[in-house]
PDB file of N, CA, C and O in Angstrom:
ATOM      1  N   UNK A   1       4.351 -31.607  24.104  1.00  0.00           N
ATOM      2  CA  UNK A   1       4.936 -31.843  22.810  1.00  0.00           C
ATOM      3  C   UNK A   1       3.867 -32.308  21.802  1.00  0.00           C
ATOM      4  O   UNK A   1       3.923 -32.108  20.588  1.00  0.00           O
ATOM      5  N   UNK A   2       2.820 -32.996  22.504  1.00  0.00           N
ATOM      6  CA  UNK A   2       2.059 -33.136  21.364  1.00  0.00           C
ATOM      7  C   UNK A   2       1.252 -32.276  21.080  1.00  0.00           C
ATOM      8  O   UNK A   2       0.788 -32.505  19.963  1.00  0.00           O
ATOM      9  N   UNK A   3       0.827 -31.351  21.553  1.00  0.00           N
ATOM     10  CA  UNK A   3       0.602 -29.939  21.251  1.00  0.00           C
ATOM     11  C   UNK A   3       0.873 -29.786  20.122  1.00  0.00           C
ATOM     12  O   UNK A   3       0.380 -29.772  18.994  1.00  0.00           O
ATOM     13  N   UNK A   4       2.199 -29.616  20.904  1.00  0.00           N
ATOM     14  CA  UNK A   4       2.780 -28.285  19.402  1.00  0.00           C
ATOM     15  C   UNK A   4       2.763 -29.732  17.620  1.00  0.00           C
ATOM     16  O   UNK A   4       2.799 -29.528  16.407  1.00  0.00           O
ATOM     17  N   UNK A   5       2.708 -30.750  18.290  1.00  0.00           N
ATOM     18  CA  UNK A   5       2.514 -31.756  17.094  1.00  0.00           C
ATOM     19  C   UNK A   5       1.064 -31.675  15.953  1.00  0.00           C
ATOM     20  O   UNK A   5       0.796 -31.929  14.779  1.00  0.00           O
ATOM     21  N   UNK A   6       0.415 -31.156  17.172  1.00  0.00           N
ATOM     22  CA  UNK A   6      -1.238 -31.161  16.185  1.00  0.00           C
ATOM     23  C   UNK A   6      -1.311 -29.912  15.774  1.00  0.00           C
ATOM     24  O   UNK A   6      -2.000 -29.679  14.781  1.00  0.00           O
ATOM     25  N   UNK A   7      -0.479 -28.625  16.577  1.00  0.00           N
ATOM     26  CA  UNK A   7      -0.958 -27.187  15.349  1.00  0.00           C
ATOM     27  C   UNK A   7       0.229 -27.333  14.191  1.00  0.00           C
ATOM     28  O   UNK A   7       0.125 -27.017  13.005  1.00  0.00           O
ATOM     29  N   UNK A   8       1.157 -27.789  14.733  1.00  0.00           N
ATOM     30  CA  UNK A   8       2.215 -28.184  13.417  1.00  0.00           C
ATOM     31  C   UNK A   8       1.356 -28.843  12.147  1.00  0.00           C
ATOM     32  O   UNK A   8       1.539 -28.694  10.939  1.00  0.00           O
ATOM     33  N   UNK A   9       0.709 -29.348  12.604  1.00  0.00           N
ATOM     34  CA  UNK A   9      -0.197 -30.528  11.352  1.00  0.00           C
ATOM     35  C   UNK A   9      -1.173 -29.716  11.083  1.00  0.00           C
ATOM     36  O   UNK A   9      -1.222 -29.638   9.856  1.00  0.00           O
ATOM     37  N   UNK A  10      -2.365 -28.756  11.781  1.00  0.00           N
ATOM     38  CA  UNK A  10      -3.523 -27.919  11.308  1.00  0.00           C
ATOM     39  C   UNK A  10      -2.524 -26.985  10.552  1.00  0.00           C
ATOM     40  O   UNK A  10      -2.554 -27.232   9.346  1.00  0.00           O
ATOM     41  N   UNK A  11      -1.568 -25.898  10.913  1.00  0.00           N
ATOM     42  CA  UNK A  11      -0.623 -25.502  10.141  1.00  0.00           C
ATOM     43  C   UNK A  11      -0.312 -25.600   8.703  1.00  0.00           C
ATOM     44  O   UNK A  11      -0.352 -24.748   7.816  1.00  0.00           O
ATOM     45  N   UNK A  12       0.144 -27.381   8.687  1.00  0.00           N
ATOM     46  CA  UNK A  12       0.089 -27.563   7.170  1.00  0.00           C
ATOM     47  C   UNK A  12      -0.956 -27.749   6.219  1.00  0.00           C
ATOM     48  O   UNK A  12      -0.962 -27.552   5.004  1.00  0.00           O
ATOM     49  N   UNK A  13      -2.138 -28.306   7.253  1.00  0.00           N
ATOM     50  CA  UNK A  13      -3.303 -28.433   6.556  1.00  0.00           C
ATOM     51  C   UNK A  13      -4.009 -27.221   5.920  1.00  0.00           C
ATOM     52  O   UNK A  13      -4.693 -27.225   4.896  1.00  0.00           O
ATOM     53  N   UNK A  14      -3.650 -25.959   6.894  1.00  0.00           N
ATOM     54  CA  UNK A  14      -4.364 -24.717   6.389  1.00  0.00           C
ATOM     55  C   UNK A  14      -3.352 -24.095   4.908  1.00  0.00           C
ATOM     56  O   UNK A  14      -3.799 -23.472   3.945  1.00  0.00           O
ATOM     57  N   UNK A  15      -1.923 -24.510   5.150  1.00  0.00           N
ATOM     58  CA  UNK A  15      -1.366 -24.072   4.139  1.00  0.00           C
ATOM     59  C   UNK A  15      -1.352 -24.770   2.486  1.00  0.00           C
ATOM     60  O   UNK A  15      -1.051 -24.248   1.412  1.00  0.00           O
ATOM     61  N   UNK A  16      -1.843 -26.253   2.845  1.00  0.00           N
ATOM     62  CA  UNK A  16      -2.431 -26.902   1.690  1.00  0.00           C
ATOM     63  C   UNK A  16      -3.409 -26.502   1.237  1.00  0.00           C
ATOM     64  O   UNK A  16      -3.701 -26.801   0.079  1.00  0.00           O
ATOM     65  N   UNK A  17      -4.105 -25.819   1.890  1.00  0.00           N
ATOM     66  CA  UNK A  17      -6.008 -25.875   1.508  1.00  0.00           C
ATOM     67  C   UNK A  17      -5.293 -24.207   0.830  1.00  0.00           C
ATOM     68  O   UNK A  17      -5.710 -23.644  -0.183  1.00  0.00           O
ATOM     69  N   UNK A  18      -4.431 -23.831   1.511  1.00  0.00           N
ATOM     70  CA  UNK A  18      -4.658 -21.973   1.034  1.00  0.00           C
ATOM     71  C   UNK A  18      -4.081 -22.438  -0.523  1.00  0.00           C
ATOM     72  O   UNK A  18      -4.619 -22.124  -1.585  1.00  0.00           O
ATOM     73  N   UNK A  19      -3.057 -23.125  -0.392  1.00  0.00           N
ATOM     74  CA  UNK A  19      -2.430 -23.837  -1.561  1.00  0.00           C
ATOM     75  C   UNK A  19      -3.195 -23.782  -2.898  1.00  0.00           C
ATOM     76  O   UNK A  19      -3.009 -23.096  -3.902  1.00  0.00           O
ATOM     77  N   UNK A  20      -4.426 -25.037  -2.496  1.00  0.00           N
ATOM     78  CA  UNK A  20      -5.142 -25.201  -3.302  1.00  0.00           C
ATOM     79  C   UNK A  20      -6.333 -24.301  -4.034  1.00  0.00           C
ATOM     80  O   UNK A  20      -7.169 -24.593  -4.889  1.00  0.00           O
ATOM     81  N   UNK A  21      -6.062 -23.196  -3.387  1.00  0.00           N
ATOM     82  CA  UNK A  21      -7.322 -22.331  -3.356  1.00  0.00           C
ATOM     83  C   UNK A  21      -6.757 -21.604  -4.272  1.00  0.00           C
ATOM     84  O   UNK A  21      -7.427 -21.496  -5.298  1.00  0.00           O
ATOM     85  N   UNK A  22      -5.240 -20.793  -4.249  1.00  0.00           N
ATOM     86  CA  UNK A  22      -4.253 -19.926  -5.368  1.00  0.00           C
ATOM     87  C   UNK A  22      -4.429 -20.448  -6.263  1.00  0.00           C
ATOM     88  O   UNK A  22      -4.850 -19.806  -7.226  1.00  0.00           O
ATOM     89  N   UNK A  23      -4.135 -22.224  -6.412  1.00  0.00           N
ATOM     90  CA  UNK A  23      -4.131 -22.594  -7.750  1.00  0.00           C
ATOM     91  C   UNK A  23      -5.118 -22.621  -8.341  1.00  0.00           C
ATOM     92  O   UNK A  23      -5.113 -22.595  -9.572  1.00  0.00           O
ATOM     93  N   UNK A  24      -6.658 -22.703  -7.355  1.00  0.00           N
ATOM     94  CA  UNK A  24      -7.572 -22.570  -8.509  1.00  0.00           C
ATOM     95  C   UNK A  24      -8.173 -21.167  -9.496  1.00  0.00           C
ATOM     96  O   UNK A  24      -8.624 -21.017 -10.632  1.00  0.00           O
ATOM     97  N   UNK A  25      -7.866 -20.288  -8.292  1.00  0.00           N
ATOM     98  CA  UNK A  25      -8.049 -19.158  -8.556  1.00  0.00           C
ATOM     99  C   UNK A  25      -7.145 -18.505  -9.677  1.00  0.00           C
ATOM    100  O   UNK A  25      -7.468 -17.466 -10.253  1.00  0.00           O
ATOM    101  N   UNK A  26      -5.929 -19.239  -9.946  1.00  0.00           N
ATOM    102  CA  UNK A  26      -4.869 -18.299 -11.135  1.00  0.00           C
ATOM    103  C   UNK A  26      -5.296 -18.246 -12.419  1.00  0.00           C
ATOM    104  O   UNK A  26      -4.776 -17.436 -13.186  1.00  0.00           O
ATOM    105  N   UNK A  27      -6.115 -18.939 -12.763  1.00  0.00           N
ATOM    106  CA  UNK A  27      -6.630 -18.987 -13.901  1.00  0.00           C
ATOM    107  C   UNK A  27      -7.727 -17.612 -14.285  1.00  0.00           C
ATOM    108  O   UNK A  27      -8.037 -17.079 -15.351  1.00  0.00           O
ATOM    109  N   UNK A  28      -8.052 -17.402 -13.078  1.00  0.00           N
ATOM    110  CA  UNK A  28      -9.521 -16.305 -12.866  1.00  0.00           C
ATOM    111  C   UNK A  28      -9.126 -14.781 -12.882  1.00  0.00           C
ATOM    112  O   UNK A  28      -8.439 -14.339 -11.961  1.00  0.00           O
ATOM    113  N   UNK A  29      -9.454 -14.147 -13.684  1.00  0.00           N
ATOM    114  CA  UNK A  29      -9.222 -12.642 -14.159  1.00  0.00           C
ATOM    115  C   UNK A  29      -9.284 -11.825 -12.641  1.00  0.00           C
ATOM    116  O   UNK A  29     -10.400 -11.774 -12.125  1.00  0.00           O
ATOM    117  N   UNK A  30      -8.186 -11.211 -11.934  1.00  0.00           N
ATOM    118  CA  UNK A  30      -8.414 -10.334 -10.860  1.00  0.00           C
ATOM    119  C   UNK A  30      -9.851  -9.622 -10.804  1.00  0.00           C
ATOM    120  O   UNK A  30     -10.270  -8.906 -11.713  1.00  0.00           O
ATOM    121  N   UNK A  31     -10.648  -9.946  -9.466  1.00  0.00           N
ATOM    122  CA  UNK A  31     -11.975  -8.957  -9.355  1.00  0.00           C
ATOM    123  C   UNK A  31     -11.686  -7.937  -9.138  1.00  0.00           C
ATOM    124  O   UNK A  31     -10.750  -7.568  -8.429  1.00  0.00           O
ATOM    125  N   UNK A  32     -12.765  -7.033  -9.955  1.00  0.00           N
ATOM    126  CA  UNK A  32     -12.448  -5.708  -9.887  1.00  0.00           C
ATOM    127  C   UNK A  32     -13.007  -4.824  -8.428  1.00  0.00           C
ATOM    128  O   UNK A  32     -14.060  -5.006  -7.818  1.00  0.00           O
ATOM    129  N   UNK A  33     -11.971  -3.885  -8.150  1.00  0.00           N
ATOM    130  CA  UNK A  33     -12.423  -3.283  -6.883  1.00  0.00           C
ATOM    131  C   UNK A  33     -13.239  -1.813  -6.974  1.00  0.00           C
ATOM    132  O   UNK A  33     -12.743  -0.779  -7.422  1.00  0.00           O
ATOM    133  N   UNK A  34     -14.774  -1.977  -6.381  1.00  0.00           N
ATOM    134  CA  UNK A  34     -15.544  -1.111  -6.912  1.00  0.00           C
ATOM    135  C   UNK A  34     -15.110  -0.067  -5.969  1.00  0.00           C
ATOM    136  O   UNK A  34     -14.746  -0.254  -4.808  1.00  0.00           O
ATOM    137  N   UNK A  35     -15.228   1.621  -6.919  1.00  0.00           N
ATOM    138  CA  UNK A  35     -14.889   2.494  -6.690  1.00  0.00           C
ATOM    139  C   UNK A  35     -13.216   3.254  -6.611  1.00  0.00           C
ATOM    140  O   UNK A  35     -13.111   4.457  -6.373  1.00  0.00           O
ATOM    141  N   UNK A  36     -12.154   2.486  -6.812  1.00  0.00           N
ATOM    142  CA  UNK A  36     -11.165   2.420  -6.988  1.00  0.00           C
ATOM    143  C   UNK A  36     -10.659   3.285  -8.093  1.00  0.00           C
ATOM    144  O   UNK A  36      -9.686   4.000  -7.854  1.00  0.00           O
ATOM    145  N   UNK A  37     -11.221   3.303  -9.306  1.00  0.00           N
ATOM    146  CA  UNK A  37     -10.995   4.204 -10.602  1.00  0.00           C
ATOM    147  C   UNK A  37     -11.572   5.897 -10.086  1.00  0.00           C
ATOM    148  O   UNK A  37     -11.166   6.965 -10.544  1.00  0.00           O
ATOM    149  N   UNK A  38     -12.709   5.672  -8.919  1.00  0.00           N
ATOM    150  CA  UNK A  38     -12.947   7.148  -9.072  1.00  0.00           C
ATOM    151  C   UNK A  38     -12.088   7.556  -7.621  1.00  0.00           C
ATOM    152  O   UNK A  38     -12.671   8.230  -6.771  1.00  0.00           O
ATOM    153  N   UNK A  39     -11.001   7.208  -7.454  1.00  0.00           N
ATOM    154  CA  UNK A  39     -10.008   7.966  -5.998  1.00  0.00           C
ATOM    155  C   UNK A  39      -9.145   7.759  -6.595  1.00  0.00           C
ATOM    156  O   UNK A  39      -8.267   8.256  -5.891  1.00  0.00           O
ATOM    157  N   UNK A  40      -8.338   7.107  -8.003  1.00  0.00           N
ATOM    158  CA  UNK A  40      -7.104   7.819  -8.184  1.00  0.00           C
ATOM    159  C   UNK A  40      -6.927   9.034  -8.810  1.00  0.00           C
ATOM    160  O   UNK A  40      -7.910   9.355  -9.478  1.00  0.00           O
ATOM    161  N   UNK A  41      -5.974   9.858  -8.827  1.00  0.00           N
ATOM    162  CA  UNK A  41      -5.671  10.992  -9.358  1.00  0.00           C
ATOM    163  C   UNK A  41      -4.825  11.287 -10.072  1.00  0.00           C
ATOM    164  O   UNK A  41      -3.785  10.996  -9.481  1.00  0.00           O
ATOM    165  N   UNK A  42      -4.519  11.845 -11.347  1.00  0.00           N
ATOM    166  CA  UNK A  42      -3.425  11.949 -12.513  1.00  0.00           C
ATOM    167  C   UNK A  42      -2.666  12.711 -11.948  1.00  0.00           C
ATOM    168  O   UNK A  42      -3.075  13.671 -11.295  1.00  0.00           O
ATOM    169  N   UNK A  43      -0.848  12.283 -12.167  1.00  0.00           N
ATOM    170  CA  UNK A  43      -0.545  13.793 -11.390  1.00  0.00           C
ATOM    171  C   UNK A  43       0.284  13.841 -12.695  1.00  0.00           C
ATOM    172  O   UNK A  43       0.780  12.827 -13.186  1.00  0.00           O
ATOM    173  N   UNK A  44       0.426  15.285 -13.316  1.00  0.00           N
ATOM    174  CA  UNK A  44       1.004  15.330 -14.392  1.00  0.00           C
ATOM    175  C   UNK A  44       2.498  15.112 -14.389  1.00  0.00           C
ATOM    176  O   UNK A  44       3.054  15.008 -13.295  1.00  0.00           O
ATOM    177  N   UNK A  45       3.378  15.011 -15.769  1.00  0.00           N
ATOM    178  CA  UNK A  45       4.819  15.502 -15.074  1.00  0.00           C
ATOM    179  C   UNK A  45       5.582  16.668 -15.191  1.00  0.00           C
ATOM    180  O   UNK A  45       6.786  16.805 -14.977  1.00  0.00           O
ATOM    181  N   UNK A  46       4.561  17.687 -15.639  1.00  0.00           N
ATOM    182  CA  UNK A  46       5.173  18.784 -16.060  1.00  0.00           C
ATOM    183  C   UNK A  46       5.590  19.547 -14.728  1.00  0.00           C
ATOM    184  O   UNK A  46       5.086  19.274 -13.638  1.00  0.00           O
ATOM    185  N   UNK A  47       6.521  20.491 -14.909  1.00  0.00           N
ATOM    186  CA  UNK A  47       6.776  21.033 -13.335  1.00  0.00           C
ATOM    187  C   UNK A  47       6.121  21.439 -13.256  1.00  0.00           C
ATOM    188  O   UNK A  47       5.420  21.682 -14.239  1.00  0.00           O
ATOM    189  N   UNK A  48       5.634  22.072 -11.363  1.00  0.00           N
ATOM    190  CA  UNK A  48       4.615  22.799 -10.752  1.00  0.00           C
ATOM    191  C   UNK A  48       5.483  24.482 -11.174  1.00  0.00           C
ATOM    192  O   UNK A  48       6.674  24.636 -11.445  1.00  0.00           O
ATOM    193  N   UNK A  49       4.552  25.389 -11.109  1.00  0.00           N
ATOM    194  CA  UNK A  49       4.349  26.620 -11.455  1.00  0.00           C
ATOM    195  C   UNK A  49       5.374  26.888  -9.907  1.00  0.00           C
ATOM    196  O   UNK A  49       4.919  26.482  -8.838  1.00  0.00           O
ATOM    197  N   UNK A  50       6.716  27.578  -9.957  1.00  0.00           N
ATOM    198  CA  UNK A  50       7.395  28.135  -8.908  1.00  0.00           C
ATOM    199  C   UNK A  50       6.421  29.380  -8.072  1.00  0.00           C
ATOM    200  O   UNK A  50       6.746  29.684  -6.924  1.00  0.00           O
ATOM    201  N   UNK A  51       5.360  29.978  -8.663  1.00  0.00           N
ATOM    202  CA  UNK A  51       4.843  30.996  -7.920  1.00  0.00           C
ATOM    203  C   UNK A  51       4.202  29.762  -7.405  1.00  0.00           C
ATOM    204  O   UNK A  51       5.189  29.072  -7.661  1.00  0.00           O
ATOM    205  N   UNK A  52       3.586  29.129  -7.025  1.00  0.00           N
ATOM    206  CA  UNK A  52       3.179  28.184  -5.645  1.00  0.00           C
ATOM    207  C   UNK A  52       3.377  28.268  -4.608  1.00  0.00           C
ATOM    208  O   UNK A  52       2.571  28.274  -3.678  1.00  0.00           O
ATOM    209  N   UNK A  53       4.878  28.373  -4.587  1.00  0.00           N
ATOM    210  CA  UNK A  53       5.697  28.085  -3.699  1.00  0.00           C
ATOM    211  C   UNK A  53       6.054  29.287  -2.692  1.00  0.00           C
ATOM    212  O   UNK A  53       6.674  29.231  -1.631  1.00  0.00           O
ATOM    213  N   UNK A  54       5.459  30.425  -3.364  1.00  0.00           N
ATOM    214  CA  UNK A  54       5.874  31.942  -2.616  1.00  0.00           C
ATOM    215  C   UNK A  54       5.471  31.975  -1.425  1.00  0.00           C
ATOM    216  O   UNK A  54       4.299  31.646  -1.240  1.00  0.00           O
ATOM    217  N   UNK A  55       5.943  32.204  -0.755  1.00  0.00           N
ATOM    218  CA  UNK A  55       5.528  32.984   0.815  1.00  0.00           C
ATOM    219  C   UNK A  55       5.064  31.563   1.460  1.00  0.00           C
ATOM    220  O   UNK A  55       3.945  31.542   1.973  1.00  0.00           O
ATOM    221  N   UNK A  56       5.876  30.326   1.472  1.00  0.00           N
ATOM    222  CA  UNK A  56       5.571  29.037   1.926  1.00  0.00           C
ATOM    223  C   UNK A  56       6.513  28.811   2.675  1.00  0.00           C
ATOM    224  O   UNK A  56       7.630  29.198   2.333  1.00  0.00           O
ATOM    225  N   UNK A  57       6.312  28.059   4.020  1.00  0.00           N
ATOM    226  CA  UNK A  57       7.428  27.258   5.042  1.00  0.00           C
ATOM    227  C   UNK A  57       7.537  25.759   4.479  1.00  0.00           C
ATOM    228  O   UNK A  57       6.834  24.844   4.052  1.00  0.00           O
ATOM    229  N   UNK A  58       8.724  26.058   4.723  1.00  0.00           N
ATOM    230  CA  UNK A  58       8.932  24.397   4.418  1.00  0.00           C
ATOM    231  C   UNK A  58       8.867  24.022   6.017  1.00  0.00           C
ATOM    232  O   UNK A  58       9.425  24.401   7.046  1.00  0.00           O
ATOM    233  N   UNK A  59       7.666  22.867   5.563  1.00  0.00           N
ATOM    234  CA  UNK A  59       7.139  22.038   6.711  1.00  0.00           C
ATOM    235  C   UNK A  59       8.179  21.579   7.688  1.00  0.00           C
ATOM    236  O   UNK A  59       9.114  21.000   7.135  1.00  0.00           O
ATOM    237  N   UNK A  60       8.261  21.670   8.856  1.00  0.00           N
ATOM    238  CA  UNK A  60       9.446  21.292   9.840  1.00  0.00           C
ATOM    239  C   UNK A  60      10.479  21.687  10.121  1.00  0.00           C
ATOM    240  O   UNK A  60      11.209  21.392  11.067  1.00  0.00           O
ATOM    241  N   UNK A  61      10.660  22.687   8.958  1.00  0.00           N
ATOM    242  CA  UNK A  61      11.717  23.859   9.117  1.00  0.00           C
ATOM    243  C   UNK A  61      11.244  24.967   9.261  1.00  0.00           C
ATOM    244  O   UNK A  61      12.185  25.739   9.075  1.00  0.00           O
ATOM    245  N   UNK A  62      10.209  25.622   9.515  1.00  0.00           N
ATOM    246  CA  UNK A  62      10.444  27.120   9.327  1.00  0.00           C
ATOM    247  C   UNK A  62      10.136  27.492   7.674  1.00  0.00           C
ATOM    248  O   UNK A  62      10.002  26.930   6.587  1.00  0.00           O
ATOM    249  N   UNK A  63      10.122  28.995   8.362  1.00  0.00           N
ATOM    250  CA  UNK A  63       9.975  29.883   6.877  1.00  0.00           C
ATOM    251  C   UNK A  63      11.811  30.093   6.500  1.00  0.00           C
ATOM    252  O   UNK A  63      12.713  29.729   7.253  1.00  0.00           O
ATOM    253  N   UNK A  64      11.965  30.672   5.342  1.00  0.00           N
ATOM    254  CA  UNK A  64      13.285  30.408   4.640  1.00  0.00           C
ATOM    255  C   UNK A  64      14.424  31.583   5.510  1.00  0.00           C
ATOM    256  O   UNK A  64      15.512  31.428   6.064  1.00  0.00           O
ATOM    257  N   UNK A  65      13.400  32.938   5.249  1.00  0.00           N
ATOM    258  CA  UNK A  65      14.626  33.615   6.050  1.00  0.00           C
ATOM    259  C   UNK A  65      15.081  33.680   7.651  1.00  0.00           C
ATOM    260  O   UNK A  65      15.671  34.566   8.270  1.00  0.00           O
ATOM    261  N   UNK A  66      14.611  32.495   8.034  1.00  0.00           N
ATOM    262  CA  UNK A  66      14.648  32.750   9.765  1.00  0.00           C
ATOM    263  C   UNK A  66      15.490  31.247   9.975  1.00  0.00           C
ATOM    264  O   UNK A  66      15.803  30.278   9.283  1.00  0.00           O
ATOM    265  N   UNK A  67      15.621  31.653  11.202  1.00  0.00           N
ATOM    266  CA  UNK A  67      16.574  30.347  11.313  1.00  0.00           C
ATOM    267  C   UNK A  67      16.236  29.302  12.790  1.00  0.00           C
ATOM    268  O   UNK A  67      16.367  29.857  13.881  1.00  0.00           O
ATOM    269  N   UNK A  68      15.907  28.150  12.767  1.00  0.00           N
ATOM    270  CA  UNK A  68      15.393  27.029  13.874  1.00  0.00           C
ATOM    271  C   UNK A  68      15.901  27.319  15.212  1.00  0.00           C
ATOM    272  O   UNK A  68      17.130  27.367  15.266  1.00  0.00           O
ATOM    273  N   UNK A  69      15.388  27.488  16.110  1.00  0.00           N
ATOM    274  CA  UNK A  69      15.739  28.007  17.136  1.00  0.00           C
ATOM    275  C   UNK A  69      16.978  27.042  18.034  1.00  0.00           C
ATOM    276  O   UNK A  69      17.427  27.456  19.103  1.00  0.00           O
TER     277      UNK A  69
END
């Protein structure tokens, strides 16, 4: 029992210290994450062009005119 008494107490101690660490940090402008701007990608919202789609299976089903065995 006293075990579980002293990680009960490191426990709170780590959650005070993390505590104190948020609060100092809220004030501080998010760091920026390098390389991040060059892997996202715009996706427009205009619809995709239906010829795309020609002569395509839909994934896990099969092609359109056949039927899942």
């Amino acid at each position: 029992m006293a075990a579980v008494k002293r990680r009960l107490q490191d426990l709170e101690h780590a959650v005070e210290e993390l505590e104190r660490r948020v609060e100092a940090e809220r004030g501080a402008p998010p760091a920026p994450t390098a390389g991040r701007a060059e892997s996202l990608v715009t996706i427009p919202d205009a619809p995709y062009d239906s010829g795309l789609w020609t002569d395509t299976d839909d994934e896990g089903l099969g092609a359109r005119d056949r039927h899942a065995p």
